[in-house]
VEXDREN-2710 file (C-alpha; in Angstrom, 1 decimal):
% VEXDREN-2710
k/r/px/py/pz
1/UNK/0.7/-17.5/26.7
2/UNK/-1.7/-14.8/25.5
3/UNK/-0.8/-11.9/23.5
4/UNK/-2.6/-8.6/23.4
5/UNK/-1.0/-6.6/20.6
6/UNK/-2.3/-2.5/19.8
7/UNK/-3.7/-2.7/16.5
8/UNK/-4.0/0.4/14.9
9/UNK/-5.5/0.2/11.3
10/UNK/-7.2/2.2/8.7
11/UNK/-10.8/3.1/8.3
12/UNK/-11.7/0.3/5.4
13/UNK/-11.6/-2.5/8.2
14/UNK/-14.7/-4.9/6.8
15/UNK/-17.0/-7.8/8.3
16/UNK/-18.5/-10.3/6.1
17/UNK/-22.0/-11.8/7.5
18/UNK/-21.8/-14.0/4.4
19/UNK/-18.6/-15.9/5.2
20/UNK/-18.0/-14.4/8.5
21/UNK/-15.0/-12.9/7.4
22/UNK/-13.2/-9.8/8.8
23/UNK/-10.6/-7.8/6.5
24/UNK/-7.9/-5.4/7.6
25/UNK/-6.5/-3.8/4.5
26/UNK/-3.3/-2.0/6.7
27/UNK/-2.7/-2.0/10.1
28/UNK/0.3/-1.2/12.4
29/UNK/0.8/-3.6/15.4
30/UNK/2.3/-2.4/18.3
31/UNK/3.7/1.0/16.4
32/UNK/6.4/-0.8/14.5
33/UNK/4.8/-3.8/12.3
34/UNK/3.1/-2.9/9.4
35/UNK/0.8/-5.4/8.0
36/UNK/-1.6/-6.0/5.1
37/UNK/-4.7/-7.5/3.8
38/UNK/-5.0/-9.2/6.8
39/UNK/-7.8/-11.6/7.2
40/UNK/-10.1/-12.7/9.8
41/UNK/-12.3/-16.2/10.2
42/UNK/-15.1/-16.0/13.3
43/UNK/-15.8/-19.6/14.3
44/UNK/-18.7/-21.1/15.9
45/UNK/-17.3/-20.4/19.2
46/UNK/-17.0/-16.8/18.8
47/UNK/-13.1/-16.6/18.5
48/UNK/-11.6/-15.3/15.6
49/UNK/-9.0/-16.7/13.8
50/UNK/-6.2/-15.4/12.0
51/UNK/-6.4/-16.9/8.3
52/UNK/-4.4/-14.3/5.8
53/UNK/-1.7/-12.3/6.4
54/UNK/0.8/-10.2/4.6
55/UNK/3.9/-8.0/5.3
56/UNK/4.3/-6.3/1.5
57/UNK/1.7/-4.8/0.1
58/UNK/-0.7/-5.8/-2.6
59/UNK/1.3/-3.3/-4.7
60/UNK/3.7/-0.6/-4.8
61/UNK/4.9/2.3/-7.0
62/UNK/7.1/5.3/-7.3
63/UNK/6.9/8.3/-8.8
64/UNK/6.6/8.4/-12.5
65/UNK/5.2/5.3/-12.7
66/UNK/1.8/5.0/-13.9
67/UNK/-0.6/1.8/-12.2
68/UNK/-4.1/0.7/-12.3
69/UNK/-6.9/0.5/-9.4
70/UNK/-9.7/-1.3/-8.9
71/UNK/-12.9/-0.4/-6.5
72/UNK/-11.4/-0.8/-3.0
73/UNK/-7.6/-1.0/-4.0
74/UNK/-4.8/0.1/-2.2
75/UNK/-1.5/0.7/-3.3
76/UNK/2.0/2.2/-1.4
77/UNK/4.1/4.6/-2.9
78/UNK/7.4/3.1/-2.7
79/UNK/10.4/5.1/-0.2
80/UNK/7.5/6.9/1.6
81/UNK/4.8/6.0/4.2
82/UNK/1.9/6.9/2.0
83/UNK/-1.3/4.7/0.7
84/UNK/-3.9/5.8/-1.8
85/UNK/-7.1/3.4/-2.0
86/UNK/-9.9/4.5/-5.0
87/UNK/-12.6/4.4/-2.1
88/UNK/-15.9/5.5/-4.4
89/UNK/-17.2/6.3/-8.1
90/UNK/-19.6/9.1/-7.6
91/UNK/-20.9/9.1/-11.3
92/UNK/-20.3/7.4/-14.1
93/UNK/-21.9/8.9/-17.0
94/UNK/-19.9/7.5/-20.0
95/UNK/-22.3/6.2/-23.1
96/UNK/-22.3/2.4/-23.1
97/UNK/-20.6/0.4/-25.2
98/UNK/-22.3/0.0/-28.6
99/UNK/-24.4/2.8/-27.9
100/UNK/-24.9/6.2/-29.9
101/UNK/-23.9/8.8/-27.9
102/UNK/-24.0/12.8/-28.2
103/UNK/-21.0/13.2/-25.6
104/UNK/-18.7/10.4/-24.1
105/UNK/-19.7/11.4/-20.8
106/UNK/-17.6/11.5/-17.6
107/UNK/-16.5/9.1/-14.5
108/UNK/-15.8/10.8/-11.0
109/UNK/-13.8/9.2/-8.7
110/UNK/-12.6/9.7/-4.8
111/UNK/-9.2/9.1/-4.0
112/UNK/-8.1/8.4/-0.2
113/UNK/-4.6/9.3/0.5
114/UNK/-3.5/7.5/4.0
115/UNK/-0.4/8.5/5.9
116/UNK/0.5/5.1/7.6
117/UNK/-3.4/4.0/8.8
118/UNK/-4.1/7.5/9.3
119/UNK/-6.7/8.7/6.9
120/UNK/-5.3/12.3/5.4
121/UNK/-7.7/13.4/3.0
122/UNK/-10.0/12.3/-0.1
123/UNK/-9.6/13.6/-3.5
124/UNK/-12.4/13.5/-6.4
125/UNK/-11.0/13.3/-9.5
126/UNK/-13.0/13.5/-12.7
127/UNK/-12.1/12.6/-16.5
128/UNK/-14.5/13.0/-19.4
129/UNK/-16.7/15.5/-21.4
130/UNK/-17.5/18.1/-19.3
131/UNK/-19.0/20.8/-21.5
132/UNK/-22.0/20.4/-21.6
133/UNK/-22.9/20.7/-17.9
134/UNK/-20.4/23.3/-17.4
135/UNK/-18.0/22.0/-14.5
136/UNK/-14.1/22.3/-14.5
137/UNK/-12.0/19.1/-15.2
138/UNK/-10.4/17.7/-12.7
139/UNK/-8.4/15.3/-13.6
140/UNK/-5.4/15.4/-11.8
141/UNK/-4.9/16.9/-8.1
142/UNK/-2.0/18.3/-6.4
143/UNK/-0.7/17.5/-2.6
144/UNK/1.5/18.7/-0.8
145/UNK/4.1/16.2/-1.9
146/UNK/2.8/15.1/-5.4
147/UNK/0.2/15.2/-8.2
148/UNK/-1.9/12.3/-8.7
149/UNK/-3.3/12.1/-12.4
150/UNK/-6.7/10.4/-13.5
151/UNK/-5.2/9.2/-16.8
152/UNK/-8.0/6.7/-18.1
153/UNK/-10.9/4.3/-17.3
154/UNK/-12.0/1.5/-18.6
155/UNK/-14.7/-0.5/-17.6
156/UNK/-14.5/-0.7/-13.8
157/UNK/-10.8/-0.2/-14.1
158/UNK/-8.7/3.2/-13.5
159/UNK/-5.2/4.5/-14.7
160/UNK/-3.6/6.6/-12.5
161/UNK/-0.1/9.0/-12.4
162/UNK/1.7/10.2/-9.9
163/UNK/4.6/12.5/-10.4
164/UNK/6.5/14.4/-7.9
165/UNK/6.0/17.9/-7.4
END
């Protein structure tokens, strides 16, 4: 018996040449199953076969509850149908570690906020010295439904906020 389920899932779908792997962060099968960080083999024979799959996600949190995210992480708020995913570090600018520095420098970082696999909207956030090239902080951003706060970074690693508004 063959099964041809709708699949609807987010834009960070990925292929892997390298191990011939194909990743699904969050999809929606047949409007009604959500699933996650579902994974993807292609054998020799040109079929692909289904090697990882979850239905929680990698992580969830509520309001008031602050969390970390790495490059490419997703994480659910909990008792709504929204994602965020840090999708991109536009600059990094901080001094290096054991380095003498005249500023600290600054990290910017876009946001994607999902509704269910449907991408919403991206948000730059941006935390650091910004005085000296003369731009506005912006280190928290508000939606319609909450703020989310660029609280800290360290290394490759980013603490975020959200609060209800």
């Amino acid at each position: 018996m063959t099964i041809n389920p709708i699949v609807q899932a987010d834009d960070q779908v990925r292929f892997s040449t390298k191990n011939n792997l194909f990743t699904i962060p969050y999809a929606i099968i047949d409007q009604q199953q959500i699933v996650y960080g579902a994974e993807m083999q292609l054998q020799s024979n040109g079929i692909f076969v289904l090697t990882k799959i979850s239905e929680q996600p990698l992580l969830q949190v509520g309001f008031g509850e602050p969390f970390t995210l790495e490059m490419d992480q997703s994480i659910s708020l909990r008792d709504t149908n929204f994602r965020l995913k840090l999708t991109a570090v536009t600059e990094d600018s901080r001094c290096l570690i054991d380095a003498i520095c005249i500023r600290e420098g600054s990290v910017s970082i876009v946001i994607s906020l999902y509704q269910e696999a449907k991408h919403l909207h991206d948000y730059q956030l941006t935390i650091g010295d910004q005085l000296i090239t003369g731009t506005t902080k912006n280190d928290h951003v508000d939606t319609e439904n909450f703020r989310i706060n660029l609280m800290s970074v360290d290394i490759a690693i980013f603490n975020v906020y959200i609060s209800g508004l």
